[in-house]
C-alpha positions in Angstrom: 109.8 125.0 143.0 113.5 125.5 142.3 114.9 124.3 138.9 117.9 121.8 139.0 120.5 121.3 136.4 122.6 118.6 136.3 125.6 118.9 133.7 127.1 115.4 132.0 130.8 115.5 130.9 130.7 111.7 130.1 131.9 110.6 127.0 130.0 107.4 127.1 127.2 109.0 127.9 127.6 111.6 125.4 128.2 109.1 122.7 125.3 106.8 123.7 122.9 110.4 123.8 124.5 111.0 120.3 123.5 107.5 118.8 120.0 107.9 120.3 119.6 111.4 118.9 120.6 110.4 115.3 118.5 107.0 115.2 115.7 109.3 116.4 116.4 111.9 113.3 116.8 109.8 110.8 113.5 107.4 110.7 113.8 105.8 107.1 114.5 102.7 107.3 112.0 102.3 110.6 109.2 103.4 108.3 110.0 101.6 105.6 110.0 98.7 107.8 106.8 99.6 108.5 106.0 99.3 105.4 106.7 95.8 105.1 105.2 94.9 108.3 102.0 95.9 106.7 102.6 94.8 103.6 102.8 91.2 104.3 99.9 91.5 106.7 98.0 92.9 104.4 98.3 90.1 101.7 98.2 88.0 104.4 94.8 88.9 104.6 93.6 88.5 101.2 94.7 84.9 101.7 92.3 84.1 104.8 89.8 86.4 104.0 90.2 88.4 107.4 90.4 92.4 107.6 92.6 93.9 110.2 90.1 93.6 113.3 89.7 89.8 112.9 86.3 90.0 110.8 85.7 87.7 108.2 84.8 89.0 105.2 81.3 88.5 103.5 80.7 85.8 101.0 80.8 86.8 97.4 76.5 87.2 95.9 75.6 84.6 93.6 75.9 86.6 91.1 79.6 87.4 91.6 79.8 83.9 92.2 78.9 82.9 89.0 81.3 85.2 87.0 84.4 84.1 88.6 86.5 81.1 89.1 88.1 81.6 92.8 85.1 81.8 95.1 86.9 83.8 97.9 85.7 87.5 98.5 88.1 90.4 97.0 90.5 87.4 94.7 89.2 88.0 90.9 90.4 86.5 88.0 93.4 88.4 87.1 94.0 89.1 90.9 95.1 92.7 90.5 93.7 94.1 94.4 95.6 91.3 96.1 98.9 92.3 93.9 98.5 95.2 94.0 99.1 96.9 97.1 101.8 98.8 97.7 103.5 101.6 100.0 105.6 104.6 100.1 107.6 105.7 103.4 110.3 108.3 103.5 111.8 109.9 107.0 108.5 110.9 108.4 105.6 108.6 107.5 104.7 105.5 105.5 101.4 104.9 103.7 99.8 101.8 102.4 97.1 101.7 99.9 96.0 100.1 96.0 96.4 101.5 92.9 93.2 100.1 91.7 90.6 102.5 91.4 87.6 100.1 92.5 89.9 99.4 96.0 88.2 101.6 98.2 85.0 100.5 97.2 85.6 97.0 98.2 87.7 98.2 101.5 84.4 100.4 102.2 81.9 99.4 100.9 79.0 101.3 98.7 75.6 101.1 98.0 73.6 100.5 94.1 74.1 103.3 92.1 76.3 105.8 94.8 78.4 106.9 92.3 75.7 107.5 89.6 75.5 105.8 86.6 77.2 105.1 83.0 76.3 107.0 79.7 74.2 103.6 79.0 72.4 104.1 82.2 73.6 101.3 84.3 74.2 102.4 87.7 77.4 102.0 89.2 78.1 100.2 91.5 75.5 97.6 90.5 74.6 96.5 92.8 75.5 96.5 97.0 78.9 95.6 97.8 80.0 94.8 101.3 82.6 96.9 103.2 85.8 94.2 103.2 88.5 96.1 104.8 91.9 94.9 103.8 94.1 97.7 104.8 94.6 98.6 108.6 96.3 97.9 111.7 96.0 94.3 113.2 97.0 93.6 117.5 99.6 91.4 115.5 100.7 94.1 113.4 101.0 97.1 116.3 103.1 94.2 118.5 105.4 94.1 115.4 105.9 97.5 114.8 106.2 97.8 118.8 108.9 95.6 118.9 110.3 97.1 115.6 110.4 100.7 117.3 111.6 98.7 120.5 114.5 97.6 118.4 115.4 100.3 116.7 115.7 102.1 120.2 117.9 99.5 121.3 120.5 99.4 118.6 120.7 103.1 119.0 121.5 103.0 122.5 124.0 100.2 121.6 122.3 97.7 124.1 120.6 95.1 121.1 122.5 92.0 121.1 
């Protein structure tokens, strides 16, 4: 098969290849974006009760029930996993996640006892706790990040109203 090579000497062109290359290098602010695209979805879901997939998350036990005022799953009393989610995005990636140590316990779940138990012998956790995932990708949220990206694209190619 023979190679072709076809040579541009367009300024406009050039330009437009130009503005394209450099929105391309320089991904920042698209992943911080990102960032906030998830950020609000996640709370979002805190709110409803709703992990990234659409599935509703299990009812509190009784007895968490009965040591807490707000009866919906993952909102205690000082409402620190809600709060406090965060994220961190530079030129190359973003990531979402809690500071709170017990968050990935509630996000996947664990079973009595699984991470051994306290100098006073109580097991930890103790007792089940339902995986309630809270951090992921929802259809809603790729479709914004698709039309972010989509965006993005477009103002580098200077063709975004």
């Amino acid at each position: 098969m023979a190679k072709i090579t076809v040579q541009l000497d367009s300024a406009p062109v050039n330009q437009l290849l130009s503005q394209i290359e450099q929105a391309g290098l320089d991904l920042t602010p698209v992943f911080k974006n990102i960032g906030e695209i998830l950020l609000n979805s996640t709370r979002r879901r805190f709110e409803v009760g709703m992990g990234p997939l659409g599935e509703q998350w299990a009812a509190n036990s009784d007895v968490t029930l009965a040591n807490k005022r707000d009866t919906r799953p993952l909102i205690g009393d000082t409402r620190s996993l809600s709060t406090q989610i965060n994220y961190q995005s530079d030129a190359n990636h973003v990531l979402l996640g809690s500071l709170m140590e017990y968050g990935g316990t509630q996000h996947f779940g664990a079973k009595k006892g699984q991470y051994g138990q306290t100098r006073y012998g109580v097991p930890l956790p103790w007792g089940d706790i339902e995986a309630r995932p809270y951090i992921g990708l929802s259809s809603e949220d790729e479709e914004d990040i698709i039309d972010l990206l989509s965006n993005h694209l477009a103002r580098a190619a200077g063709t975004s109203d």
